[in-house]
Structures are given as C-alpha cells and as structure tokens.
LUMDREN-8160 format. One record per residue (C-alpha): x, y, z; residue number from 1. Coordinates in Angstrom, 3 decimals. Last residue first. Layout:
N
{site {X, Y, Z}, NUM},
...
END
This chain:
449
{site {5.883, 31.637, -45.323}, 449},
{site {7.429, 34.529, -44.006}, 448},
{site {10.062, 34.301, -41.572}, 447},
{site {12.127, 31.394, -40.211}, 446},
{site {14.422, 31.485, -37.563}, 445},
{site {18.147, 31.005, -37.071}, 444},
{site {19.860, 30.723, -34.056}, 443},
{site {24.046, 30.623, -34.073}, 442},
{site {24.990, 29.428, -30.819}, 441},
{site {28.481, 30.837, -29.278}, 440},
{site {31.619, 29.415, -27.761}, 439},
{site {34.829, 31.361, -27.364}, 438},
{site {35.974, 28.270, -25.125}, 437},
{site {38.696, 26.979, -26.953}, 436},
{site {39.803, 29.512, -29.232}, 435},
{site {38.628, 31.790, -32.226}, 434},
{site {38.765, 35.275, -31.294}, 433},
{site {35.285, 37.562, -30.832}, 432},
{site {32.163, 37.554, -32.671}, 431},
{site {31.226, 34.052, -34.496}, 430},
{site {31.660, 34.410, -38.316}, 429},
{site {28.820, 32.753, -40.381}, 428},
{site {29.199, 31.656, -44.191}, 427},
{site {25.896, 31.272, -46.164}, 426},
{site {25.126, 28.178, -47.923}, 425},
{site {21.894, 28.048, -50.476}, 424},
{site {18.578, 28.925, -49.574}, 423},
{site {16.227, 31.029, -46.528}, 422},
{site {16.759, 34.587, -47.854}, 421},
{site {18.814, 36.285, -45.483}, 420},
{site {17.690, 38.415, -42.357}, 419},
{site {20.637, 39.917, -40.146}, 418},
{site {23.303, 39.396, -37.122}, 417},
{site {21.320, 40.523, -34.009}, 416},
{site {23.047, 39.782, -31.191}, 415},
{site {21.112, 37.369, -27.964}, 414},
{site {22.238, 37.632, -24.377}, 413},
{site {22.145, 34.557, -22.755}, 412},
{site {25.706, 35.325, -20.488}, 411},
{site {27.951, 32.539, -21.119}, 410},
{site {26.118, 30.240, -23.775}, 409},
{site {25.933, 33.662, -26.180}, 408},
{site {23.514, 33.684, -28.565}, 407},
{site {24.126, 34.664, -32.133}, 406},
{site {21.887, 35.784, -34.131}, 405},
{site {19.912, 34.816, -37.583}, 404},
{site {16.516, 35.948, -39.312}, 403},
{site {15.893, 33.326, -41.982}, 402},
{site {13.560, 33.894, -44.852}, 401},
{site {11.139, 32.250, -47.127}, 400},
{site {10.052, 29.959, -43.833}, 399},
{site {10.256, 26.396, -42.749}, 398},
{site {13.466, 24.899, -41.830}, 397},
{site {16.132, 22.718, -43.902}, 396},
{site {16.384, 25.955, -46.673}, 395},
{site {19.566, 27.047, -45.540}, 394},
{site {22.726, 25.004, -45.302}, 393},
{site {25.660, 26.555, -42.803}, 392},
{site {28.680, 27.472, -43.147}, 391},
{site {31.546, 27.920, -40.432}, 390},
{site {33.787, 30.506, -38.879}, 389},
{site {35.805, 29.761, -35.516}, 388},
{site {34.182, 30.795, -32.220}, 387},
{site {35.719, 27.687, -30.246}, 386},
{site {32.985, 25.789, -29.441}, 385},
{site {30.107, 26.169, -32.349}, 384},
{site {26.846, 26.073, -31.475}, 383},
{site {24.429, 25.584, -34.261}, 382},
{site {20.685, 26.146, -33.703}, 381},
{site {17.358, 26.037, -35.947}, 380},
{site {13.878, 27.180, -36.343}, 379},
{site {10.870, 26.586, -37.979}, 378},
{site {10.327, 23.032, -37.989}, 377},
{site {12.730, 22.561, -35.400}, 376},
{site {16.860, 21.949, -35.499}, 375},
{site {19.930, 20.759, -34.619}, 374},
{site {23.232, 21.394, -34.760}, 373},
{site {27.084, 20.668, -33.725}, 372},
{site {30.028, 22.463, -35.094}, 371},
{site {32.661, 20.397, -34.621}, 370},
{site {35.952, 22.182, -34.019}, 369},
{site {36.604, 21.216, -30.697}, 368},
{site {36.481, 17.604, -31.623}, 367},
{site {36.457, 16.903, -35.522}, 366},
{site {35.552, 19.732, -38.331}, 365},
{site {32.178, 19.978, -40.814}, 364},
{site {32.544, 20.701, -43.975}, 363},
{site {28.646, 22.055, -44.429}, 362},
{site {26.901, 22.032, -41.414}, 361},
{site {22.859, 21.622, -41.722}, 360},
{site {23.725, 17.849, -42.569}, 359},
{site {24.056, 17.559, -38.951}, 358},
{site {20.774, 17.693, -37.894}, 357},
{site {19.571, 16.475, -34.439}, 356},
{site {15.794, 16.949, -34.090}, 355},
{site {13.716, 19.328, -32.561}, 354},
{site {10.024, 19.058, -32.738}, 353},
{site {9.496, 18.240, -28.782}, 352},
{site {10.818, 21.380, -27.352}, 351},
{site {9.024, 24.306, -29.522}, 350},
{site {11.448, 27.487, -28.893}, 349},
{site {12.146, 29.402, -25.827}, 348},
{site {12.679, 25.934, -23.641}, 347},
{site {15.626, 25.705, -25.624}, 346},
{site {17.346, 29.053, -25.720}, 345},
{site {16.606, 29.007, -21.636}, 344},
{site {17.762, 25.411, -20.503}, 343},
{site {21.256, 26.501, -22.372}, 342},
{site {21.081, 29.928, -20.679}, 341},
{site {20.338, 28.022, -17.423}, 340},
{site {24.288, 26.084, -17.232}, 339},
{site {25.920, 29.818, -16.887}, 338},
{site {25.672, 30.158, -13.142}, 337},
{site {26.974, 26.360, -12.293}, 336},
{site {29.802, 26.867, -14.891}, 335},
{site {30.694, 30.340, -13.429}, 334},
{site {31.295, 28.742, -9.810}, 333},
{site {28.567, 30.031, -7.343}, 332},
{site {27.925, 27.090, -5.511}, 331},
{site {31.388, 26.436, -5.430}, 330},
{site {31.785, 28.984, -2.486}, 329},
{site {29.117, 26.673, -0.098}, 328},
{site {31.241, 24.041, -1.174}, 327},
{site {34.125, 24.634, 0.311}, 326},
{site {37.326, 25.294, -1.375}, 325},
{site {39.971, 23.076, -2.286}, 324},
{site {39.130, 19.597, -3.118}, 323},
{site {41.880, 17.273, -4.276}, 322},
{site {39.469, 14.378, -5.749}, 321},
{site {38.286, 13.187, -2.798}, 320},
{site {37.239, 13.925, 0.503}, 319},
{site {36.589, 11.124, 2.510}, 318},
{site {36.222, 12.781, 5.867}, 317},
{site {35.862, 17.005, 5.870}, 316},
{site {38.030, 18.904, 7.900}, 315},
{site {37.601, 21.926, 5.904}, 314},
{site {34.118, 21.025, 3.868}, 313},
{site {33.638, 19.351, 0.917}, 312},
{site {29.709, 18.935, -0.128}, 311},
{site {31.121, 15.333, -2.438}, 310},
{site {28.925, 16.727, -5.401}, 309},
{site {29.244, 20.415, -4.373}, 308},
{site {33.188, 20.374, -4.449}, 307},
{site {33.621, 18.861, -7.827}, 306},
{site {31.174, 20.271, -9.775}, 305},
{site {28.389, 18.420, -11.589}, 304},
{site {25.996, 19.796, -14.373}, 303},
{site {23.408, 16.814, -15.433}, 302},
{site {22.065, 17.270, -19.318}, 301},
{site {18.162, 17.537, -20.813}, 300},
{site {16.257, 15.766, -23.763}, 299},
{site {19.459, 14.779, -25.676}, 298},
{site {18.965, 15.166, -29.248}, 297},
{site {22.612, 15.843, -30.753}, 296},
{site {22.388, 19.549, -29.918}, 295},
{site {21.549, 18.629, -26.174}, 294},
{site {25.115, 16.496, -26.121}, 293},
{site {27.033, 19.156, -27.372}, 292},
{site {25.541, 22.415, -25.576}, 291},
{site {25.891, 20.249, -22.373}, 290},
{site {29.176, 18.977, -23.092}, 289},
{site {30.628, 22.363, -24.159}, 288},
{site {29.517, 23.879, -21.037}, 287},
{site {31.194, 22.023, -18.478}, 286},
{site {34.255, 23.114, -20.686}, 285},
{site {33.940, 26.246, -20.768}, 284},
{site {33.426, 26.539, -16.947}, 283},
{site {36.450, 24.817, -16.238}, 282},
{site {37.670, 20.972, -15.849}, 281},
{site {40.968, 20.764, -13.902}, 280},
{site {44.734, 20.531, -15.232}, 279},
{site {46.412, 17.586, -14.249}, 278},
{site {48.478, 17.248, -11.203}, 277},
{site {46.282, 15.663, -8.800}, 276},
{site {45.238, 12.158, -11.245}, 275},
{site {42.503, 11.008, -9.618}, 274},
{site {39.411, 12.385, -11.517}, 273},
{site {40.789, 11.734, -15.230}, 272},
{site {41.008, 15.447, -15.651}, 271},
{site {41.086, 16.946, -11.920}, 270},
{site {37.550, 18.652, -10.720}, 269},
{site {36.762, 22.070, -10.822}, 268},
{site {34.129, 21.558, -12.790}, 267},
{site {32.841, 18.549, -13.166}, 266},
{site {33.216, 15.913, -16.057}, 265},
{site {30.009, 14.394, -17.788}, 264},
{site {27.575, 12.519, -15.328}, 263},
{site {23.864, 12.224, -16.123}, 262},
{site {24.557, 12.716, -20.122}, 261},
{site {20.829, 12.134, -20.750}, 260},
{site {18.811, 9.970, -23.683}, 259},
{site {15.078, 9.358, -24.525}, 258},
{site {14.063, 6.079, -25.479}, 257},
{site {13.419, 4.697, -28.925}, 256},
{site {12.779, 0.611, -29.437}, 255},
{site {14.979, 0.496, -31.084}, 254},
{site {18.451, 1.935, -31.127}, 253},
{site {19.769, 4.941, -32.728}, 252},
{site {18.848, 6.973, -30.288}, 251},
{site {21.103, 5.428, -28.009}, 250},
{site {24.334, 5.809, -30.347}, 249},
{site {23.973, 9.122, -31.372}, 248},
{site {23.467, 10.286, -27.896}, 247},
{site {26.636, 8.224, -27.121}, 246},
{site {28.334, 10.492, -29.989}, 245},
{site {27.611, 13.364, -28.542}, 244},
{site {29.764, 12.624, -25.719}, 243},
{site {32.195, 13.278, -28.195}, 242},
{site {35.275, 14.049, -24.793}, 241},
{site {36.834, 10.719, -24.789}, 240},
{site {35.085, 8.583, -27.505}, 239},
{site {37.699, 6.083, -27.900}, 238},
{site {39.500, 5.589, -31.020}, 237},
{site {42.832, 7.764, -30.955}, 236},
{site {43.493, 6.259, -27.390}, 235},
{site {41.943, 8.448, -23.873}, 234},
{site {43.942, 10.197, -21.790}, 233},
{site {44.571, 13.055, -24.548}, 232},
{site {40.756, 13.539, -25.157}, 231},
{site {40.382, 14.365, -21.479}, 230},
{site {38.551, 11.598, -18.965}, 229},
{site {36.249, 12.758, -16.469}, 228},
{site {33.110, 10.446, -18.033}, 227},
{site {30.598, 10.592, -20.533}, 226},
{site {28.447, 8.842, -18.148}, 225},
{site {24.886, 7.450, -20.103}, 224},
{site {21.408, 7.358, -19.268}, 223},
{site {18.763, 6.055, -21.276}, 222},
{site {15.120, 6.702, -20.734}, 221},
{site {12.561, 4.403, -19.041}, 220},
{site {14.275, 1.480, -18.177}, 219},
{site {11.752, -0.804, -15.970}, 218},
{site {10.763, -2.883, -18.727}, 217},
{site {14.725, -3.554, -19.363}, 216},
{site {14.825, -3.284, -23.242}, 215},
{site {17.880, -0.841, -23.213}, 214},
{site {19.387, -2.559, -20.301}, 213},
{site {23.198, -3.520, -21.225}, 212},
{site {24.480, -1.482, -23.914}, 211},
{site {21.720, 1.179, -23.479}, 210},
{site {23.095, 2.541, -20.026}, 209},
{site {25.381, 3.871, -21.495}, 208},
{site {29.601, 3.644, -21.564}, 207},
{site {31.992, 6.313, -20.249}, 206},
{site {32.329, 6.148, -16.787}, 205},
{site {30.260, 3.385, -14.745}, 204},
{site {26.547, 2.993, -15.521}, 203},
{site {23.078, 4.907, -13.720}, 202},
{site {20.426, 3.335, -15.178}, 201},
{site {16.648, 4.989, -16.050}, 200},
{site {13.650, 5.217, -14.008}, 199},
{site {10.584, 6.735, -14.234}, 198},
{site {7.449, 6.918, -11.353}, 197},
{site {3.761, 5.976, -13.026}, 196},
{site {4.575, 2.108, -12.115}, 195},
{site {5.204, 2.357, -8.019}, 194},
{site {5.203, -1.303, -7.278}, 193},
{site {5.946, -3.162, -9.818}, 192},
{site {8.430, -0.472, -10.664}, 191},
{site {10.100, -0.736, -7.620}, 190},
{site {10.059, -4.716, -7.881}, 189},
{site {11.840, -4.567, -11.448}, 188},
{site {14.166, -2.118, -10.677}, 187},
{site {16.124, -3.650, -7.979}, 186},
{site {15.197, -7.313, -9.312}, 185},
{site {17.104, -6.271, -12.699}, 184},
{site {20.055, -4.218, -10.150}, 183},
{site {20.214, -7.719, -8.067}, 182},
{site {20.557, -10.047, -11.606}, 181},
{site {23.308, -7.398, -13.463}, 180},
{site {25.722, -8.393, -10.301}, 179},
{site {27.800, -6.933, -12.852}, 178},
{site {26.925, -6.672, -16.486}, 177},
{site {26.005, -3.029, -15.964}, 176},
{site {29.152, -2.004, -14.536}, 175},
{site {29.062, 0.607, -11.979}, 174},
{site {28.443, 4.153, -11.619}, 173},
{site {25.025, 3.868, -8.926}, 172},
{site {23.182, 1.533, -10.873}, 171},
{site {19.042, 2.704, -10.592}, 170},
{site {18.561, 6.177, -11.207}, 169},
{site {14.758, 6.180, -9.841}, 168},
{site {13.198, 9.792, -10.100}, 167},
{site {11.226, 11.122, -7.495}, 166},
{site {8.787, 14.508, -8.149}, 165},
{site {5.477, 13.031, -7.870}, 164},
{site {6.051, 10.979, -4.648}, 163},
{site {3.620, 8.356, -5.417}, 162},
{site {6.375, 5.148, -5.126}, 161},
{site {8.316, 7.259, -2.052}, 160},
{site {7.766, 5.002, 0.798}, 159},
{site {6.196, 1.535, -0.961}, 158},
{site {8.481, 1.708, -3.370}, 157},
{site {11.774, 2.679, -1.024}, 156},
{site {10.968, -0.110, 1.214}, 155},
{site {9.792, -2.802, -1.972}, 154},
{site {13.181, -1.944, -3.458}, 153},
{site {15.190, -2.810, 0.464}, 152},
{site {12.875, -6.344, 0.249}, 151},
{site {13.878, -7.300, -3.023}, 150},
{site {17.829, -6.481, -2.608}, 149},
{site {18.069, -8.472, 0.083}, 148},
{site {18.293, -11.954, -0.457}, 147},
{site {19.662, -11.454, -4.066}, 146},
{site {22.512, -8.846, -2.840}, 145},
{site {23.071, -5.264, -1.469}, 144},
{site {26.087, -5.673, 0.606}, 143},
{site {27.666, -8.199, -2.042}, 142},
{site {30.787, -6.158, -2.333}, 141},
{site {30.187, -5.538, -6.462}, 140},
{site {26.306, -4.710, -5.029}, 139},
{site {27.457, -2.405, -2.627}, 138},
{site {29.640, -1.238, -4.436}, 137},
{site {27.172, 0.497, -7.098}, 136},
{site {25.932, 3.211, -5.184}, 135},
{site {22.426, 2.342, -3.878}, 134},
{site {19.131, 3.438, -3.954}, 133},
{site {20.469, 6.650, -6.662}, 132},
{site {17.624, 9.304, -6.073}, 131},
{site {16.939, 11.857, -8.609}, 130},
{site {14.846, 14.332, -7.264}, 129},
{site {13.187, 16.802, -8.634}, 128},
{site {12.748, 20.489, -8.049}, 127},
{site {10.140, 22.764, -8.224}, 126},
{site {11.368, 24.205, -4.540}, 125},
{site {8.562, 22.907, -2.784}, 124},
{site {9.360, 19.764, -4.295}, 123},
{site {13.243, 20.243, -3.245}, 122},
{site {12.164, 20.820, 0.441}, 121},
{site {9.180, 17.803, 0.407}, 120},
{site {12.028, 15.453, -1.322}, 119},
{site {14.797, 16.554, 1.605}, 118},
{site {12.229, 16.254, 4.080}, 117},
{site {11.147, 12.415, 3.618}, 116},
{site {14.910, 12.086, 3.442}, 115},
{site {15.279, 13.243, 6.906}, 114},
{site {12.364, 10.910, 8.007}, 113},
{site {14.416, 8.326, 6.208}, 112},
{site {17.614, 9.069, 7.756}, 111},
{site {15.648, 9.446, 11.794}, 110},
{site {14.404, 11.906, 13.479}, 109},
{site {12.864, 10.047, 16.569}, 108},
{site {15.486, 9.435, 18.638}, 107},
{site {17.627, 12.607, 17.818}, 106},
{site {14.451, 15.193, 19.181}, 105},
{site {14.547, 18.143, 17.271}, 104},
{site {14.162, 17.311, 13.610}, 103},
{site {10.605, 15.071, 15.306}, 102},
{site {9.805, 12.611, 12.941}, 101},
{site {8.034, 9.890, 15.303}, 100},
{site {8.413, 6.069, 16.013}, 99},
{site {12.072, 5.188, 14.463}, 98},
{site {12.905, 3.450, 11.189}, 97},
{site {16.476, 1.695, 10.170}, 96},
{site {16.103, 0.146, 7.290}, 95},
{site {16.411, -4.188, 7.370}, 94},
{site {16.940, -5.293, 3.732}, 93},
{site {19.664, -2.670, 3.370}, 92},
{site {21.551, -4.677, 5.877}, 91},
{site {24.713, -2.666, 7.617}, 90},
{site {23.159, -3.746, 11.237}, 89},
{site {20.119, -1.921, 10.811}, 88},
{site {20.338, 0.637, 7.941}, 87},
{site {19.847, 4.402, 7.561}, 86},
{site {21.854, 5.479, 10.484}, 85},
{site {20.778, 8.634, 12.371}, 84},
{site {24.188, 10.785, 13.264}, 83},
{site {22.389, 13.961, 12.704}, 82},
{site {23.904, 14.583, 9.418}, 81},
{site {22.277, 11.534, 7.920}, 80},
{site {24.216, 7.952, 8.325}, 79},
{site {25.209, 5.436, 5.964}, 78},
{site {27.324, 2.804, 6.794}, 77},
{site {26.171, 0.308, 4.089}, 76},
{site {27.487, 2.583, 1.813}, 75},
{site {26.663, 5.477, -0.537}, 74},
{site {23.273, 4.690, -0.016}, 73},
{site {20.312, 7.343, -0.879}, 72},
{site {22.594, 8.815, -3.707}, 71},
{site {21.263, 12.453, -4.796}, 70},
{site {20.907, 13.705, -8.370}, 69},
{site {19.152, 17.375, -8.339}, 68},
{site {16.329, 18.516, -10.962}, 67},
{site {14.907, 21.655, -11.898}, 66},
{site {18.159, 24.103, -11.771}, 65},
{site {17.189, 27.505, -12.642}, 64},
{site {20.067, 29.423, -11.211}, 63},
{site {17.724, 30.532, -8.763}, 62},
{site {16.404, 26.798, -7.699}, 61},
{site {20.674, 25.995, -7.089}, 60},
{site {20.651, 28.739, -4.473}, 59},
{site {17.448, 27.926, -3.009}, 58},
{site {17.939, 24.073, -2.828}, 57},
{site {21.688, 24.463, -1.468}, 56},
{site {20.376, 26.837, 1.286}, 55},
{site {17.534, 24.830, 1.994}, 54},
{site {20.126, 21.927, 2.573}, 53},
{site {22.373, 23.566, 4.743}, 52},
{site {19.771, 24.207, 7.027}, 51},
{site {18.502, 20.866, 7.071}, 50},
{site {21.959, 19.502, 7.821}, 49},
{site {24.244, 18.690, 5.083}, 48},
{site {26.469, 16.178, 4.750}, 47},
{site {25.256, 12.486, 4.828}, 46},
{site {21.955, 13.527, 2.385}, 45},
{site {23.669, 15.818, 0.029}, 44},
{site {26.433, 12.818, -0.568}, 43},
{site {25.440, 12.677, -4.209}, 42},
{site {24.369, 16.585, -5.194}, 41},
{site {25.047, 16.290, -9.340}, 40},
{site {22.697, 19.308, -10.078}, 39},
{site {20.213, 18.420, -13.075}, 38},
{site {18.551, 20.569, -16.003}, 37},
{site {15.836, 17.940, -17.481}, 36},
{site {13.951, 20.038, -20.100}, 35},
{site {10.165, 19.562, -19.471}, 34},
{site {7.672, 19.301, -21.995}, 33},
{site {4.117, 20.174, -20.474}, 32},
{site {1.887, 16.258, -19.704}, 31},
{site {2.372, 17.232, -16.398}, 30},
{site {5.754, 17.011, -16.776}, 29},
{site {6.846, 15.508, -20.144}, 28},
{site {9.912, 13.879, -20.935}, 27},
{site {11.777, 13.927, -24.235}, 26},
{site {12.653, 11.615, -26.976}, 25},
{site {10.239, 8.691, -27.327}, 24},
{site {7.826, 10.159, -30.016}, 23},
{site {4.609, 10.328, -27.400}, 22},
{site {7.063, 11.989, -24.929}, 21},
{site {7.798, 10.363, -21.474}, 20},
{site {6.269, 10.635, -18.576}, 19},
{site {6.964, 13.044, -15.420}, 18},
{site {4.948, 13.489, -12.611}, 17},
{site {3.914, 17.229, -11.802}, 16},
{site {6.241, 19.106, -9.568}, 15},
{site {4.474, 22.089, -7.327}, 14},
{site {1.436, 19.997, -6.855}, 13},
{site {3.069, 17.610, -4.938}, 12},
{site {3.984, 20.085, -1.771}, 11},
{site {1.595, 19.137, 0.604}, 10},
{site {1.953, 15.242, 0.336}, 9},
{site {5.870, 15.011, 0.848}, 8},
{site {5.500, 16.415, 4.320}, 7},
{site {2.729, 14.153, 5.277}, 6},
{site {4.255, 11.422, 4.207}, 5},
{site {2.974, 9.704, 0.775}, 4},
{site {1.151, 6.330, 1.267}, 3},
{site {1.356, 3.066, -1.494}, 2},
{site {0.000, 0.000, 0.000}, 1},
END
C-alpha cells in the first residue's frame, strides 16, 4: 500500500509526474515538456543539515536548476547529518525506522524521516529528485545482494512510489553486467510497485546505459556517463570528450528512449578524476558537453562540480578528488551560473520538434571544431565551441527567410546578425577570437511563409 508522508503530500502539486514523450525523446511534466537541467548533489543527504540543505535548494532553484541527483546509499554505513543510520546492522533489507519525525528530538528523526524532508524541500522548490538506492559497491561487495535487494526496493516503493517529483537512477556508476541479476530485481520490484514513477540506469564512466538494459521494462530513458577523462587520456579511437556520440548511439536503437549525459566531467575537478596534477575541468568546458550532447537530441544534461557533489568542507572525511574550497563557495562557480542559458534558448522554442541535424553544417571539423546542430520546424541552432567561422545550409526549416543571431552560452544575451533569404550556404563568423571556449549558438528562424 502506497502512502505519501505528510511532508511530501503538501507540496506535490508544485512538480507534476513526469512521462515520457509520445515520439520517445523527451519527458513531459504534467503532460508540459520539461527540459531535465540536473545538479550532481550525491552525498547531500550524509552532509548537510537541514539548514544547509535549503540553502543548497534555493541557491541551485535561482540558477534555474529543476532537478538534483542524490545517492540514498553510498554505503552500508550510511548515516544523515544527525548521526541517524539508515540501515540496521549494515543490511539494506532491514532500514532503520524510528516512532516519530521530530528534527529536534535525535530518537525520533531518523535518515528516512530526513529524506522524507529533503524530497518535500526540493518539491517545494520545483525540483526533482533523482535518487540513486544504492551506489554500485554495494552490489560488487555483495552488501546489497539477491536476499536483500527485493525487500530494500519494496521499502523505497512503498515510501516514495507516489512521490510526484522522485526519479529512480538505478546503478550507482558501476558495470552493468555486474551483479546485473540484483540491479534487474532492484528495478523490477520498484516499478511493480510504483509504475507511473521513471527510471533509467546509472553505468560506470563512459559507456550507457543502453548497452546492457535498453529493453529492461523498468528502463525508461537512457542514461549514459561521458566520463572525467580528457581527449589526450583516452586512445585515438575512444570517444573521450564526443559525448555526442553516445546520444547518437542510443537513439539509434529500437525501441526509442530518450537519452541524458547524467555525469560528464565537473568543474573544478582533476582530468581523469585522480590524477592531482592535471589541469581541472572549467566553466567552458562544463559547457561544451551540455551544448554538445543537447544539440545531438538529448532531452536535458546533469551539471556536476567537484566540491558540491562530495559537499567538501575543511576537515571534511573522505574527501576526494583534491578539493579546495568549500562548497558553499562552489555554488557560485561560473559553470553552475551559466548552465540556465542553455535550458533558456531551448525551452524558448518548440521542445518536442527538434531533431539532431548535422547535414545543416557544411565541412564539418572533428572535436573542438565540430560544429554541432539541430533543429525545429521553424527554427534552428548551431553552437560552435571555439568561435571559428563555419557554413551553414539554408532551406532545412520552414520559412522564405531566416533571421539569424548569435547567442551567447555565457551570459544569454542574444546579437542581431541579419535576415537572409532562406537557400543556399551562407558563411557565419562568431564575434570575438577563435579559441577553446569562445563558444556561441548561431539561431536562425524562419520568416514569411
């Protein structure tokens, strides 16, 4: 028997449940299209206090953030700020509950009551929440196993299965053909139990979720991790940085699902994660794979940076990754601020129409000089990373005329460029220096019919 907290229950109406689009690309909320901007917040629920976590929900609400990725276990061990442990004894298949949910009174407040909160706070915020059950070691360290695993799914189903604003990201970066029989049984029994809710799979660095559960019943959309790897730790033939090309890849397959990047590389965090003395992801960069997987048909893209993910704090245990600032600060690094112009150019033109089109480039280049581009029925965009000129074929999108600008992914202003008649190739020179980072989105509409 399905019941929604009290807390949870009063803020529903502020996120609608989610389904996915009648052509299998996007996700609806509310039956509205909804672009999926996410926040990569996995310890949020071990770190922060309830304080904290307002604060973290405002701040990431006003830079138009909709949806937040948060692990419910990171280990067996798991505890909320407060001390409470989730788990009796280590054994997901026995959570730890208390009588009462009292933030004032230790005995009764316990994780789940705390993560009751958390989804009421972000709901009331018009945020979603992504929840991870459990991180994937411990399934590879048998934690989270066949004996257990069925009981812990029908927990979290039967506690947060008509929460409208819960997401399932089952996985928790690990290897889909591991332990492949307890994550199938994971998902399985929560969707038997709470159907309307989505789910996808969250895999290990760069590969999909679509190489190993594509036709799972319980796999909603696709999610893939592009990964923290640079172009230059990576051989001549691996994807590396394209994480447009595992878009390409998942929407090639049938039957269609919609496809995410839920875990690119964060800012501020070491290319290749643990190696200290190589240069760290910036803004620009954190940019490029959003603009370049949502260009290839992605229906949304997950910002991470380093400090925020992990909530580092001086003094902090476990930190990884060679953390230096607290998180509170990161909050407000330029990636983070600049993610909402991408949400903004495409929630300002029809959502479910668009369609990857590369043929709209003519002579294309490789890695940061590939132009990507896709386009509606009477519109269409082409960012280009490094500001360098490129051509473009008119005529693909409806309309006698095109009226073209450029928009800048940094700051979301829009400059006019001019009206041309809507045929032939037409050469475009981004403002400013070519070089990495110099990135701007050519928009083109059509006028006239």
């Amino acid at each position: 028997m399905l019941a929604l907290t009290p807390a949870i229950a009063q803020v529903q109406a502020q996120t609608p449940p989610f389904s996915v689009s009648a052509n299998h690309r996007y996700l609806l909320a509310g039956g509205k299209p909804f672009f999926w901007l996410g926040d990569t917040a996995w310890l949020l629920l071990s770190r922060l206090d309830r304080d904290e976590t307002e604060a973290y929900l405002a701040t990431r609400r006003e830079q138009g953030f909709n949806v937040i990725q948060v692990m419910v276990l990171h280990t067996n061990k798991m505890t909320a700020r407060n001390g409470a442990a989730a788990l009796v004894d280590g054994d997901p298949g026995r959570p730890r509950t208390t009588p009462g949910a009292d933030p004032a009174n230790a005995g009764e407040y316990d994780f789940w009551d705390h993560l009751d909160w958390v989804i009421a706070r972000a709901a009331a915020h018009g945020i979603y929440v992504a929840l991870v059950p459990a991180w994937g070691d411990l399934a590879m360290e048998r934690q989270l196993n066949e004996k257990n695993v069925g009981s812990y799914a029908r927990f979290l189903a039967e506690r947060y299965g008509r929460a409208s604003n819960v997401i399932w990201l089952n996985g928790g970066d690990t290897r889909s053909e591991m332990r492949s029989a307890v994550w199938d049984e994971l998902g399985t029994t929560i969707k038997r139990i709470a159907p309307r809710q989505l789910m996808t799979f969250h895999p290990i660095g760069r590969t999909t979720s679509s190489w190993q559960w594509h036709e799972a019943p319980w796999l909603d959309f696709n999610m893939f991790q592009s990964g923290h790897r640079s172009y230059a730790q990576e051989g001549p033939n691996a994807i590396a940085e394209d994480n447009w090309r595992y878009v390409a890849q998942d929407l090639a397959r049938t039957p269609p699902k919609p496809t995410i990047d839920g875990e690119p590389s964060y800012e501020n965090i070491p290319h290749g994660l643990h190696e200290q003395n190589q240069p760290r992801w910036q803004a620009a960069d954190v940019r490029r794979y959003g603009w370049w997987s949502v260009m290839a048909g992605a229906f949304g893209h997950t910002y991470g940076e380093n400090h925020v993910m992990q909530f580092f704090a001086a003094g902090s245990k476990d930190a990884n990754f060679e953390p230096n600032q607290h998180w509170r600060a990161a909050l407000q690094a330029p990636g983070a601020t600049q993610m909402r112009h991408l949400r903004t150019l495409i929630e300002s033109r029809p959502m479910l129409e668009r369609v990857p089109d590369q043929s709209l480039i003519a002579n294309n280049g490789a890695r940061y000089d590939r132009v990507a581009a896709s386009r509606g029925n009477g519109y269409a965009f082409a960012y280009s990373y490094t500001g360098a000129p490129f051509t473009m074929r008119l005529g693909a999108i409806a309309g006698r005329q095109v009226r073209a600008s450029w928009y800048s992914p940094r700051d979301g202003r829009f400059t006019p460029i001019a009206t041309f008649a809507n045929r032939g190739e037409r050469r475009f020179d981004p403002p400013g220096t070519t070089a990495p980072g110099n990135d701007w989105v050519l928009v083109l509409d059509g006028v006239g019919k």
